[in-house]
ROFIGU-873966 format. One record per residue (C-alpha): residue in three letters; x, y, z. Coordinates in steps of 0.1 Angstrom, whole numbers, plus 5000, padded with zeros to 4 digits. Layout:
! ROFIGU-873966
ALAXYZ;...
This chain:
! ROFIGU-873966
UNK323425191807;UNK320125041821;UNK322224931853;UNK323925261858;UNK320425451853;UNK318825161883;UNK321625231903;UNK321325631900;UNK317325601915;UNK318425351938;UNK320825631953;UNK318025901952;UNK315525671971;UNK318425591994;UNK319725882011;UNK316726012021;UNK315625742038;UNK319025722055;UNK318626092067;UNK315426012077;UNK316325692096;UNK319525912112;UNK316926162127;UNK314825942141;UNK317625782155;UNK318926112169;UNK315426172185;UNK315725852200;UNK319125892214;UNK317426202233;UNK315226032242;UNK317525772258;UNK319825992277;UNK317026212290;UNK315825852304;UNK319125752321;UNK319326132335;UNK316326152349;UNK317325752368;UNK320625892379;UNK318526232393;UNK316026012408;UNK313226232391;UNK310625922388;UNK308026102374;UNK310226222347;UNK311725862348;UNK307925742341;UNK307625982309;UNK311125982297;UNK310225592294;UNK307425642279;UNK309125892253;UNK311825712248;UNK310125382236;UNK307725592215;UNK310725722196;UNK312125392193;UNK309425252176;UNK309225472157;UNK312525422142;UNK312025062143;UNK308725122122;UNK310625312100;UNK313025062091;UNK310724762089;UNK308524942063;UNK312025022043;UNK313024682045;UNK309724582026;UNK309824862004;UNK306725082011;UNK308825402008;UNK309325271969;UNK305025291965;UNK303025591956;UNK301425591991;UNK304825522012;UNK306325831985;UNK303226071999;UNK304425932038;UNK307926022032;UNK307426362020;UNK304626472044;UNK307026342075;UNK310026532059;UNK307626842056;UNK306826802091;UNK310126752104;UNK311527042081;UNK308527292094;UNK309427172136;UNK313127222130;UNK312427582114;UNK310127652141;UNK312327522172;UNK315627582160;UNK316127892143;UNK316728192163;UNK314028422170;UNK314428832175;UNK316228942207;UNK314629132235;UNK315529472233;UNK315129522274;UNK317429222279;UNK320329352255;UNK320029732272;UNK321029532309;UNK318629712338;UNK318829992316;UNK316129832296;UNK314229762329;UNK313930172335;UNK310730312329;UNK310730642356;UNK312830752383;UNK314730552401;UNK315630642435;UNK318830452452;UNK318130172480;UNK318330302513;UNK320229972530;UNK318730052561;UNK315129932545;UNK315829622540;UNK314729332558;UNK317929182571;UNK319029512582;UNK315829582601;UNK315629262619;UNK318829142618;UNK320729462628;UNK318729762649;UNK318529702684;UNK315729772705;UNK316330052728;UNK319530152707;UNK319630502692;UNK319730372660;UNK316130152664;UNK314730502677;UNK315830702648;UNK314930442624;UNK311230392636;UNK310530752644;UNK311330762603;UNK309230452595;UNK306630442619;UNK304930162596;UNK307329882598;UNK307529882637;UNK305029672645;UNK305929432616;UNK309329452626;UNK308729352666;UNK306429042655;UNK309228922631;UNK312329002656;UNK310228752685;UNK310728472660;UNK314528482665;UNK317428552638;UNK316728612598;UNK315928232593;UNK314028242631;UNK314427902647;UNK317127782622;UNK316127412608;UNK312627442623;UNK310927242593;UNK313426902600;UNK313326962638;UNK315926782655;UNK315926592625;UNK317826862609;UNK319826932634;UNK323426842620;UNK322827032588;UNK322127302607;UNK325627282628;UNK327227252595;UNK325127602582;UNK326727782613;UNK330427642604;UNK329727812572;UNK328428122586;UNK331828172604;UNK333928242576;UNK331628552556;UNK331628652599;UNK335728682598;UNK335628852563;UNK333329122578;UNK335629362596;UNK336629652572;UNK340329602572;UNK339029232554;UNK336529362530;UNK338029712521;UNK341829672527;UNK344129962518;UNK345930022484;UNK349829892486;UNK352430122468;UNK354229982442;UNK357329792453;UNK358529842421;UNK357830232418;UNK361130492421;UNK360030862424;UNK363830952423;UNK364230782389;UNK361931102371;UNK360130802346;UNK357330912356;UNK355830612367;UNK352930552391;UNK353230432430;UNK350830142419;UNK350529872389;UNK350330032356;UNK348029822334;UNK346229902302;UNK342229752311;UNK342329422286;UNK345729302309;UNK343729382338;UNK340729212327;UNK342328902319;UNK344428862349;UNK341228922368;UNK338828722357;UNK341328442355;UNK342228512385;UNK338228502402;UNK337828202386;UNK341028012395;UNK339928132433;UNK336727952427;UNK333828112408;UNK331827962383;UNK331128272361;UNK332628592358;UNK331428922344;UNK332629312344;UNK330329602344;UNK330729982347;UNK328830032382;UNK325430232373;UNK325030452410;UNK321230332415;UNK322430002419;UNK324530122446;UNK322730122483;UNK322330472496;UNK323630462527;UNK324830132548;UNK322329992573;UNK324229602578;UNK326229612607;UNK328829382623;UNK331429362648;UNK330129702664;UNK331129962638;UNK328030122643;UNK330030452631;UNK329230302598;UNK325130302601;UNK323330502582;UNK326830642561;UNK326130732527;UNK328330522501;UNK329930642474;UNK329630412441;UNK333030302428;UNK333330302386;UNK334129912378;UNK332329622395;UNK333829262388;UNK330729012400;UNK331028592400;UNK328528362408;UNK329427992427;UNK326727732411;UNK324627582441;UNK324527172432;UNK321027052422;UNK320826812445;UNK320927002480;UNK318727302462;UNK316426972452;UNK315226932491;UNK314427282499;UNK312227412519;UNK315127162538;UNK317827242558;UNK320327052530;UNK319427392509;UNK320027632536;UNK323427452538;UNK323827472504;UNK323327862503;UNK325727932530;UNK328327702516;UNK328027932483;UNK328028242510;UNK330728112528;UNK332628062494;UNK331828372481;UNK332928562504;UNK336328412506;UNK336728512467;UNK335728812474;UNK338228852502;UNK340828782478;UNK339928952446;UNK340029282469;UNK343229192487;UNK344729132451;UNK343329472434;UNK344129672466;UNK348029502464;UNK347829622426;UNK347629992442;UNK343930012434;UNK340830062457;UNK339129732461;UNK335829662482;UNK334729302487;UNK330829212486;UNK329528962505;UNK327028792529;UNK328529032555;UNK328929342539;UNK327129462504;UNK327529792496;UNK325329732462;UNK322829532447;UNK324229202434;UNK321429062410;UNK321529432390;UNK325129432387;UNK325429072375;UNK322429122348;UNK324829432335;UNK327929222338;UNK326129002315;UNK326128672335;UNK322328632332;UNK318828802333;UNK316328922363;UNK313528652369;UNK310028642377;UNK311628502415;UNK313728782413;UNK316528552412;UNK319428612385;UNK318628302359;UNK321928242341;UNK322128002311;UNK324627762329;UNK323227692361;UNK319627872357;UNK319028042389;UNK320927802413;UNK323528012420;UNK324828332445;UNK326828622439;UNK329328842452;UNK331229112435;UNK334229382443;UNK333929722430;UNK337029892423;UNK338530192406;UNK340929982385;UNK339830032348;UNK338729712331;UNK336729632301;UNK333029602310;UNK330629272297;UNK327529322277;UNK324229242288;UNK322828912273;UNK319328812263;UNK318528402271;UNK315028412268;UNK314528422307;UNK311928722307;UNK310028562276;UNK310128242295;UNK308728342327;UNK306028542315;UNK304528192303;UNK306027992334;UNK305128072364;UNK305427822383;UNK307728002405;UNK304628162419;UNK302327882416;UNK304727682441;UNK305727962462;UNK304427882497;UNK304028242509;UNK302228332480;UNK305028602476;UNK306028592438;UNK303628762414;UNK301128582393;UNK300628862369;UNK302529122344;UNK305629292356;UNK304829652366;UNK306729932377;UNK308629982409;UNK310630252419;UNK310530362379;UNK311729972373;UNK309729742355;UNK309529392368;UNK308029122389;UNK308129272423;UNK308629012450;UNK306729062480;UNK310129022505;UNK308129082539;UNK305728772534;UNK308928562519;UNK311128702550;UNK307828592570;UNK308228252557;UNK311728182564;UNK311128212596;UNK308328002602;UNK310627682580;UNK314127842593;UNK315227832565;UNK316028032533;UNK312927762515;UNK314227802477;UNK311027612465;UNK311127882434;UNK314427772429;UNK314027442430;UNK310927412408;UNK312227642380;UNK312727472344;UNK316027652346;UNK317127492377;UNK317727142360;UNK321226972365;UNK322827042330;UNK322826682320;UNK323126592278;UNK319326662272;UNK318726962295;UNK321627152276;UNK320127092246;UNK317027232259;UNK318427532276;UNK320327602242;UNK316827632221;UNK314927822251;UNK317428072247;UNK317128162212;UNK313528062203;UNK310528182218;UNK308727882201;UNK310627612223;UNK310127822258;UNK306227772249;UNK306927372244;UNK309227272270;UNK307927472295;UNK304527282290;UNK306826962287;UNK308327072318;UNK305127012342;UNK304326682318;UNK307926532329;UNK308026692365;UNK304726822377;UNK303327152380;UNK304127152417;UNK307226922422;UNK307826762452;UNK311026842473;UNK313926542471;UNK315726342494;UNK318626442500;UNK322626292495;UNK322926022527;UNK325626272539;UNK322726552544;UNK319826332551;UNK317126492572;UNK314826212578;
């Protein structure tokens, strides 16, 4: 009896001391694969740290198992250790781990972002339009400027630099040269997309339809919205895309009237659009390591391979939609006819940044989107809250880094009856030009931005549902990396050096 009693404590002392040893082992394990990520990134201050980490974590362990091998967890004093480190660990995991409440704003979509009026974006404002597209001495340039005397001026200063990115690959110099032949390749296929037979191509008529048969069938696809959905969404991401989302298209995301131009259909300039009901919007994940280099010409690469892809799915999702019998319009790098970053936070593939990027939980803000809107019912996503507009309210390093000083510091305040960071495009448009090229430093120094290795999707899984953890590891964040991180090298294949 004394035996089985013996052997009854023995089990009591032992398994909590196993679960203890198994946690610090799991901590250490972390710890180990953060250390061999941040080697294989070449991140050498978080190399440095994740080192340092890592061997803290393993002696700990190691501690922990030489002072059970000589029994101090059996003393009074080793009994008070024990339950004060399981207190601790107990309170940290309740703290980290469970899930705090949601952000109302984020579950609404924009909606939640609408504080006051909201009148539509006039495309003709914007700053590609304006330098990119008016002519001096055309009709359009006077009718624009007569309008809005106050960004003529502006406007002439930032034209004499050259194109949107002004002398492209200006920061690498002829060093950068190649990258930059490789960003015009790119360039050439959202170009061939851009004619309006390409991005809004007509409706076919059911091959399959028979008027004389009286069924009363439809001279296009029937399909109830959860086949269409599907075959859609499997179909944008079989094309390509890394994430897919449906919305119903909310008219003050929709531009106004159309001030892009290309391949002379100036007929087009100034014509108001008309919103379609259902918008079907992707995003194509930009790899971490050419969005690692920017201001570099390896990220401007990067962005117009995603542009170049994008616009090829877009292409095709229209063509297929408009074959269906349905009106289709592709949105791309050479024609938008809406806002992309509103639609996707209402399709539910992410949340509006401080940057004014889209952050999305799988690829943080390293991605860009396209969409086609389209009459062809579906069944719309829900808006999802990730913790993004908690987390950047106690970040910013966005707009610590940014070089033009362009991201805000502060609150988020209204604009145009939205409330939100508001970036400051004409000093961030400045900036291109004087680099040549679309910089990304915010993109590349966001904690979001990370390449999902083992540890980082851990991380990103508790920043999104606990308000607790965004405060740690965004302070862990510039321990590991820096509050300003430096740009990378880039692949050999990109090298600008």
């Amino acid at each position: 009896m004394r035996c089985v009693n013996f052997s009854w404590r023995l089990v009591r002392w032992v398994w909590p001391l196993a679960l203890g040893a198994l946690g610090l082992a799991a901590q250490a394990f972390i710890g180990l694969t953060f250390f061999i990520s941040s080697i294989a990134e070449k991140e050498r201050r978080a190399t440095v740290f994740g080192g340092i980490q890592f061997a803290g974590m393993l002696g700990l362990l190691i501690i922990f198992l030489i002072l059970w091998g000589k029994g101090f967890f059996f003393t009074s004093t080793g009994l008070v250790v024990l339950v004060l480190g399981y207190a601790l660990a107990c309170f940290s995991g309740f703290l980290f781990l469970h899930r705090t409440p949601s952000n109302p704003h984020a579950l609404k979509g924009t909606l939640g972002l609408v504080q006051g009026e909201v009148k539509r974006f006039d495309e003709r404002d914007q700053v590609f339009a304006r330098n990119r597209a008016l002519r001096p001495g055309s009709p359009e340039y006077k009718t624009y400027y007569q309008e809005h005397p106050e960004h003529e001026e502006y406007d002439k200063k930032r034209r004499a630099m050259g194109g949107p990115l002004g002398s492209i690959g200006s920061v690498d110099g002829e060093k950068g040269a190649v990258n930059v032949e490789a960003t015009l390749a790119c360039v050439a296929i959202p170009q061939s997309f851009s004619t309006p037979d390409k991005f809004k191509p007509k409706p076919m008529p059911n091959p399959m339809y028979r008027p004389e048969s009286g069924d009363g069938g439809e001279n296009r696809y029937s399909l109830s919205p959860e086949e269409a959905t599907e075959r859609i969404k499997g179909y944008t991401l079989k094309l390509g895309a890394d994430l897919v989302g449906i919305t119903k298209v909310n008219p003050l995301w929709v531009y106004s009237h159309k001030g892009e131009i290309f391949n002379e259909n100036w007929e087009d300039w100034g014509k108001e659009i008309q919103p379609d009901p259902y918008a079907v919007v992707f995003a194509t994940e930009m790899e971490f390591d050419m969005v690692g280099t920017g201001p570099h010409t390896p990220t401007a690469l990067e962005s117009m391979r995603n542009y170049a892809k994008g616009a090829f799915i877009a292409t095709q999702l229209a063509r297929f939609i408009a074959n269906l019998g349905y009106s289709a319009t592709a949105n791309h790098l050479r024609h938008y006819e809406a806002l992309m970053v509103p639609l996707a936070v209402d399709a539910g593939l992410g949340e509006l940044s401080r940057m004014g990027y889209l952050i999305t939980k799988e690829f943080g803000p390293r991605v860009r989107l396209g969409a086609v809107t389209t009459d062809l019912p579906l069944v719309p996503d829900k808006p999802i809250d990730i913790g993004v507009e908690d987390f950047c309210a106690i970040c910013r390093k966005c707009a610590d880094c940014c070089p033009s000083a362009s991201i805000p510091e502060g609150e988020q305040t209204v604009h145009n009856g939205i409330l939100r960071w508001k970036l400051n495009e004409e000093t961030c448009f400045e900036y291109w030009g004087k680099v040549g090229t679309d910089c990304n430093v915010c993109m590349r120094v966001c904690p979001w931005s990370h390449a999902r290795t083992f540890p980082h999707k851990v991380i990103v899984e508790l920043i999104s549902r606990n308000r607790y953890a965004r405060r740690l590891f965004s302070y862990m964040d510039d321990i590991f990396y820096g509050r300003r991180p430096k740009a990378k090298p880039a692949p050999r294949w990109a090298y600008y050096h």
